[in-house]
C-alpha positions as CSV (number, residue, x, y, z in Angstrom):
1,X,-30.7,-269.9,-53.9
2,X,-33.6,-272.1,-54.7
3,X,-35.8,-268.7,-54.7
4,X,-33.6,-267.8,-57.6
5,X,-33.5,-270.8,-59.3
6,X,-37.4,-271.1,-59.1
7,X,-37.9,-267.6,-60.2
8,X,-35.6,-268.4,-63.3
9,X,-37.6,-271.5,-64.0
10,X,-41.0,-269.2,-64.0
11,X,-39.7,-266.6,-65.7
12,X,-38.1,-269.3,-68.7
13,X,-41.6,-271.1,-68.9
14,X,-43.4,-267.6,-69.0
15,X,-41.2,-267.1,-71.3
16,X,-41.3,-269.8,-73.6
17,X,-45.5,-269.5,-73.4
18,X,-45.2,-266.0,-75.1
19,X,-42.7,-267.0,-77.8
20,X,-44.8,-269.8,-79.0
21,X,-47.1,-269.0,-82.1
22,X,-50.9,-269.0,-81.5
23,X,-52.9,-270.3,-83.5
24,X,-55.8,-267.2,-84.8
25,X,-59.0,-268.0,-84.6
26,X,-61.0,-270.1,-86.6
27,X,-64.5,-269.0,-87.5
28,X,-66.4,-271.4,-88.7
29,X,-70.0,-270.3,-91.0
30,X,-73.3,-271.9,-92.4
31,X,-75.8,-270.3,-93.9
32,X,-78.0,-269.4,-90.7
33,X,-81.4,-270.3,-90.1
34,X,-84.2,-270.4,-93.0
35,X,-86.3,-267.3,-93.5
36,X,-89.7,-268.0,-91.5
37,X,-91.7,-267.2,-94.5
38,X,-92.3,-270.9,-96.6
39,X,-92.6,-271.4,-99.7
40,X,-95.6,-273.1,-101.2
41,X,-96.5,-276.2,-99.7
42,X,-98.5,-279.2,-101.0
43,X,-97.5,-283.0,-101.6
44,X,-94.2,-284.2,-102.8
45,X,-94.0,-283.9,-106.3
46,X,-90.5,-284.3,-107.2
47,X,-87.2,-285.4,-105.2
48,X,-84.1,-283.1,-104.4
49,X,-81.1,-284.4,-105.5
50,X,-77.9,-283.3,-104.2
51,X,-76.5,-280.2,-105.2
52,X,-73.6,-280.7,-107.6
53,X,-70.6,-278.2,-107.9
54,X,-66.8,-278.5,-110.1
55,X,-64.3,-279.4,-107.7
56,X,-63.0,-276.1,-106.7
57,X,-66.1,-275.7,-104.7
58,X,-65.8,-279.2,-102.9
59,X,-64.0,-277.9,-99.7
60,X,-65.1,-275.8,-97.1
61,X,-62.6,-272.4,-98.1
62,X,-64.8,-269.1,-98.4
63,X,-63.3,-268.0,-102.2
64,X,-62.9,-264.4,-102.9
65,X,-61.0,-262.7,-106.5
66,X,-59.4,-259.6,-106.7
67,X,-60.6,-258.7,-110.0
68,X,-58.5,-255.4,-109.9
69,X,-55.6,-257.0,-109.8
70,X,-55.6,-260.3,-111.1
71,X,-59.1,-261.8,-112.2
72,X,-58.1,-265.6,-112.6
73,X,-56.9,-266.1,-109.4
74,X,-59.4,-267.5,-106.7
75,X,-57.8,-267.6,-103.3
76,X,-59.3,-269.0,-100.1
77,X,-59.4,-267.0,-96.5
78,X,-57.1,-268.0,-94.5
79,X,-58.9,-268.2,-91.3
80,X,-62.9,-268.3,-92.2
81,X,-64.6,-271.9,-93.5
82,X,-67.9,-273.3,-94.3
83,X,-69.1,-275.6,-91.7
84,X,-69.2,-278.3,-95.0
85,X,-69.4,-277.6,-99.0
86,X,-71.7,-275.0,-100.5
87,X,-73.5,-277.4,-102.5
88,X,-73.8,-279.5,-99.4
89,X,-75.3,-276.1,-97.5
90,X,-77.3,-275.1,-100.4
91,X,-78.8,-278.7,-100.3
92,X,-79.8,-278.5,-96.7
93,X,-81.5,-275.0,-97.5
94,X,-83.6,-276.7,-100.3
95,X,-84.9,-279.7,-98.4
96,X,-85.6,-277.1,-95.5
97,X,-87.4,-274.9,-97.3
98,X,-88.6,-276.6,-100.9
99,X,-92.2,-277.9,-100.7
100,X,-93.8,-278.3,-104.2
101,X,-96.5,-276.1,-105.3
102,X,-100.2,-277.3,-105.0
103,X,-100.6,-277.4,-108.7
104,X,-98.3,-280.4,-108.8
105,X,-99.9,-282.0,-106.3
106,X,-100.9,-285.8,-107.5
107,X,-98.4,-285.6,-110.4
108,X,-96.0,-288.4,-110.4
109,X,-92.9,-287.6,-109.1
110,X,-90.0,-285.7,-110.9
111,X,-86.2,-285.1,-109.9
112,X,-85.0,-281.9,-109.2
113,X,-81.4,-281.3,-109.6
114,X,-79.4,-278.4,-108.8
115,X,-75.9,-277.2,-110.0
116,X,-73.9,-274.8,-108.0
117,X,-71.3,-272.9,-110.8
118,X,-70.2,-270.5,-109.2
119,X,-70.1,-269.3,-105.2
120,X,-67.6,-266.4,-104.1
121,X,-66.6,-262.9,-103.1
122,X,-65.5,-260.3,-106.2
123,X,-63.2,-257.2,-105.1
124,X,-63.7,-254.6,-107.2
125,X,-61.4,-252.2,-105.2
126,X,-59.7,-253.0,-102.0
127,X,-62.6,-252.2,-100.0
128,X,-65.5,-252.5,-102.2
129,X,-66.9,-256.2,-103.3
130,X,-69.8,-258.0,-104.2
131,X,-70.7,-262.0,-104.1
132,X,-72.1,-264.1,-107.1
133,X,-74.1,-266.8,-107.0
134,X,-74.7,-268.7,-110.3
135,X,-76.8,-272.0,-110.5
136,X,-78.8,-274.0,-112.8
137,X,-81.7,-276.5,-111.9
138,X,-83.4,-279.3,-114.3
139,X,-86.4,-280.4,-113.3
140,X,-86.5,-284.0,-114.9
141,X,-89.9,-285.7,-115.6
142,X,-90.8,-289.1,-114.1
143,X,-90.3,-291.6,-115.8
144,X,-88.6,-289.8,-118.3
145,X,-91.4,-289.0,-120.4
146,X,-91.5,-285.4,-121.9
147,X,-88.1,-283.4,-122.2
148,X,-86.1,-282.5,-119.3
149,X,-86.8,-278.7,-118.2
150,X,-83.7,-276.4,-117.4
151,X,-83.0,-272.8,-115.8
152,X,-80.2,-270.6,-115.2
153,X,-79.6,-267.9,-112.0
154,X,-76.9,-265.4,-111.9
155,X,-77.2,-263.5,-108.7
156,X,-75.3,-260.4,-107.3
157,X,-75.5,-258.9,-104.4
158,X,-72.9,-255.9,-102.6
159,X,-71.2,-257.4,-99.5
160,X,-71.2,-255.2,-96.6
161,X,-68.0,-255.4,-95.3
162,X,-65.0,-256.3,-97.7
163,X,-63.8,-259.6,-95.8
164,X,-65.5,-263.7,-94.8
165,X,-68.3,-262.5,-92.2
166,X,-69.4,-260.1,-95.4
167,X,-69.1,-262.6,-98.0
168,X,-71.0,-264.9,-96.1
169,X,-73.9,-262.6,-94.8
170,X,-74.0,-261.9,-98.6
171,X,-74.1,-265.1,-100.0
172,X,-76.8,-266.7,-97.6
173,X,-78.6,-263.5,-98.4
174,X,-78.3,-264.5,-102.6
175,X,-79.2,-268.1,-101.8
176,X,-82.5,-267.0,-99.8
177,X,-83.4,-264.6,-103.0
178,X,-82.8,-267.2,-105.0
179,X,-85.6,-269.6,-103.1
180,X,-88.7,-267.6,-104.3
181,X,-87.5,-267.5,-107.8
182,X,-86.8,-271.6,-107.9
183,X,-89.6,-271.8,-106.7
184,X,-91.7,-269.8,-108.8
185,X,-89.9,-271.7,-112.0
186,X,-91.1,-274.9,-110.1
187,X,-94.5,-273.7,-110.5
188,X,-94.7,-272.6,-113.6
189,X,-93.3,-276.2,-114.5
190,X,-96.0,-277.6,-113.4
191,X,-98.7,-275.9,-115.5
């Protein structure tokens, strides 16, 4: 009798274990580690402000659109996040990688500022997307003397895979293209 009764009790708690929901796994993404090469290198001639973004790019969802079926509507995966914001990730990759150019070495120091506009997935089909990137920078003089200098990025590259871990690869892949050409409009500022 107390076999059977302990038996019973196993087999309820068994039992119970498989009937309760699990919780999928949560995979977590930054952008990965810089690209070895640097950019130029030199003094510091301007500071990096933040990266700014509008609000629905404040949390940490990874934002895809089904533009085949309904272009206005961003939704979020359910089960894939950035380890913080993307402007917060795109600011780390600046200050990692963004040394000014020698010609502005000795120059008094300027404020670079960065906005993050746009930063998601785009389904084109059910199985074939691409991620955008689109930024602006202002490079604002010291001191304020002399007007403010501004550029504009729209990047687009094809995703791999048509779900997060491609959307992500793809993205940190837009945001190291983007580096060189910053940093080329940097140096031309400084001319």
């Amino acid at each position: 009798m107390k076999t059977r009764i302990a038996l019973t009790a196993v087999t309820l708690l068994l039992g119970a274990c498989s009937l309760s929901p699990t919780a999928p796994p949560r995979a977590v993404y930054d952008l990965g580690p810089a690209p070895a090469t640097a950019t130029s290198g030199g003094a510091i001639a301007w500071r990096i402000a933040d990266v700014s973004a509008p609000p629905w790019l404040g949390g940490e969802g990874i934002a895809y659109r089904l533009a085949f079926q309904q272009a206005q509507r961003r939704e979020y995966y359910r089960d894939s996040f950035w380890a913080a914001p993307p402007a917060a990730l795109l600011t780390q990759r600046l200050r990692e990688r963004l040394a000014p150019p020698p010609a502005c070495t000795g120059r008094p120091t300027a404020l670079l500022t960065v906005g993050l506009d746009e930063f998601e997935q785009v389904f084109t089909g059910p199985t074939n997307s691409q991620v955008v990137l689109r930024l602006h920078a202002t490079l604002w003089p010291a001191g304020a003397t002399g007007p403010a200098l501004q550029q504009h990025w729209r990047l687009e590259r094809q995703a791999a895979t048509p779900d997060a871990s491609g959307a992500v690869q793809a993205l940190a892949l837009a945001v190291d293209e983007w580096l060189p050409q910053l940093d080329g409009w940097l140096a031309a500022s400084c001319r």
